[in-house]
C-alpha positions in Angstrom: -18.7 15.6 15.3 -16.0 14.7 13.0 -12.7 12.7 13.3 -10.6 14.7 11.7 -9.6 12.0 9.9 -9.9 12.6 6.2 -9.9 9.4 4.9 -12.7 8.0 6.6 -16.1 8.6 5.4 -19.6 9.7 7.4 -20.1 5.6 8.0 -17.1 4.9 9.0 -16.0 3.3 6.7 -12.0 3.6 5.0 -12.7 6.1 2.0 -10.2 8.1 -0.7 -10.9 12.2 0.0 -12.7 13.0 -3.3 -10.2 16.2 -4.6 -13.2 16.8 -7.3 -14.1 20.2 -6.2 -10.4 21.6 -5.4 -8.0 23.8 -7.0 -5.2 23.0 -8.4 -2.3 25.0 -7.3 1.4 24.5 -6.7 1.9 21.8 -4.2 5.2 21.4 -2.9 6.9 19.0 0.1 10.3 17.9 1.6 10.7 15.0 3.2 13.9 14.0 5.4 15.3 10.3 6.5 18.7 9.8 8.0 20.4 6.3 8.2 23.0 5.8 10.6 26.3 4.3 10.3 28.2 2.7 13.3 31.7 4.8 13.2 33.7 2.1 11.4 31.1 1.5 8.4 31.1 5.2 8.3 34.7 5.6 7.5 34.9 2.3 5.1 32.5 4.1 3.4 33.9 8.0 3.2 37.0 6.0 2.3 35.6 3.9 -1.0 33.7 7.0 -2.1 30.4 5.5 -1.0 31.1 2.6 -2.9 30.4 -1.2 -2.8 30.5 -4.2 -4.2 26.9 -3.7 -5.4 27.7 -0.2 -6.7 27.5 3.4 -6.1 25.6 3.9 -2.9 23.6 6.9 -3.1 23.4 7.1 -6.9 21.6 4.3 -6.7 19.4 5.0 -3.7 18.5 8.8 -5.4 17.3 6.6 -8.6 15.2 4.5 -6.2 14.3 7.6 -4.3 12.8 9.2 -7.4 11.2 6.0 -8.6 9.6 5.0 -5.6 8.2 8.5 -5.2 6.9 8.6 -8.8 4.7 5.3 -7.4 3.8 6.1 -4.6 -0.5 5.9 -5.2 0.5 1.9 -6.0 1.8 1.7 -2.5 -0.5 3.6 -0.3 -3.9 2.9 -0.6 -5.7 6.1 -0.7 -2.7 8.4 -2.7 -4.2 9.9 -5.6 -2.1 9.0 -8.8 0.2 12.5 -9.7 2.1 13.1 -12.5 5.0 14.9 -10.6 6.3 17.5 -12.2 9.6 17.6 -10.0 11.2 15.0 -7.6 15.1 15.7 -6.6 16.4 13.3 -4.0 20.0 14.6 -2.0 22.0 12.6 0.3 24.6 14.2 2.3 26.8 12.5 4.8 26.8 14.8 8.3 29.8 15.1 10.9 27.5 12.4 13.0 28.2 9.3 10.6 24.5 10.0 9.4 23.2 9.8 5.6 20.4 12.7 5.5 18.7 11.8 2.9 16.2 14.9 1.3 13.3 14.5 -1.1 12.0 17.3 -2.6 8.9 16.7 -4.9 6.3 19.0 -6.7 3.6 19.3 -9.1 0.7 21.4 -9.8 -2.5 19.4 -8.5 -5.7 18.9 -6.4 -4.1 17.7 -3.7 -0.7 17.9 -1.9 2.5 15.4 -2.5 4.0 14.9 1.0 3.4 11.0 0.9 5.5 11.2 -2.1 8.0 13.2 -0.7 7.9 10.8 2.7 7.9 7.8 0.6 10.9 8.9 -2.2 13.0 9.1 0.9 12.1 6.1 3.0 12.9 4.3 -0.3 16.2 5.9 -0.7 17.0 5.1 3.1 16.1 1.5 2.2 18.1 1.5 -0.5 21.5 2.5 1.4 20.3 0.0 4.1 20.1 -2.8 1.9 23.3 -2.0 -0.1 25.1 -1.7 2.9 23.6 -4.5 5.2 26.9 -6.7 4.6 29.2 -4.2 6.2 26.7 -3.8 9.2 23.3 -4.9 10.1 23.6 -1.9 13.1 23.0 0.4 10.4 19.8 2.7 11.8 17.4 4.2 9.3 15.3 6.8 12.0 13.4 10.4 11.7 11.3 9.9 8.4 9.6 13.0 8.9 7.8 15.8 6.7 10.1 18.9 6.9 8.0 21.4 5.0 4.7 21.3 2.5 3.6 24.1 0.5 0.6 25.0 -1.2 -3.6 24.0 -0.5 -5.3 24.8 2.8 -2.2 26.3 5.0 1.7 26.0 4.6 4.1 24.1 7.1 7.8 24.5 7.5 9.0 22.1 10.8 12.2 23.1 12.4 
C-alpha cells in the first residue's frame, strides 16, 4: 500500500521523485501571502508611500520575491533545480490593512513549480516583515497558501 507521499521511497527512506521519465510541459503556479498591519502602521505606511528608512518596501520585497523563488532547490531539500522561465511578484495593499502579496512563476519542465511560487512569496512577506519590524513587531505574516497550479497530472485553482 503506498503513502502517498512522493518523496519517500519503497524503504522508507527520504528520497527526491526521479522526473526522468516525464514530460515536459507548461507548468504554472500562484502562490499568495498576506502580512498584516495593525491600523496605525498601516496608515504610516499608505502615508510615506510604502516607504522607510531602509527603502522602498515592496520594491524591495518583489526583488527578494523573485530571487528567493529563483533558489528555491538550495532551500528545500528535494526541489529539482529549474531554470524559471517567468516569476512576477505583486503586492497590493487591501481595504483590511493587509499586504497580499502574489507570486506567479512558470517554466516549461518535468515537474511542477509551486514550491517556487510558495517560496518567492513567503520571502517577499519576510521581506516587508523585516523592513517594517521597527514600526511594529504586531505585524502578522499568515495564509501562505497555493492559489492555483497548472500543468502535469491534473490542474488546481483554490477559491
Amino acid at each position: 500500500m503506498s503513502s502517498g507521499f512522493t518523496h519517500v521511497d519503497e524503504r522508507r527512506q527520504p528520497a527526491m521523485v526521479d522526473v526522468g521519465g516525464k514530460a515536459v510541459t507548461h507548468r504554472a503556479a500562484v502562490a499568495e501571502a498576506r502580512v498584516r498591519f495593525p491600523a496605525a502602521v498601516a496608515e504610516a505606511l499608505r502615508e510615506a508611500g510604502f516607504e522607510t528608512r531602509k527603502g522602498p518596501v515592496f520594491h524591495t520585497a518583489i526583488v527578494a520575491g523573485v530571487m528567493a523563488a529563483k533558489r528555491t532547490h538550495e532551500l528545500i531539500p528535494f526541489c529539482h533545480p529549474l531554470g524559471l522561465e517567468n516569476c512576477q511578484v505583486a503586492i497590493d495593499m487591501n481595504d483590511r490593512n493587509e499586504a497580499v502579496i502574489r507570486c506567479t512563476a512558470s517554466v516549461h519542465h518535468k515537474t511542477g513549480v509551486e514550491m517556487e511560487a510558495l517560496t518567492g512569496a513567503s520571502v517577499a512577506a519576510l521581506t516587508v516583515y523585516d523592513m517594517c519590524k521597527a514600526l511594529s513587531h504586531e505585524i502578522e505574516i499568515a495564509g501562505i497558501r497555493l492559489v492555483e497550479k497548472r500543468g502535469g497530472k491534473r490542474d488546481v485553482v483554490l477559491p
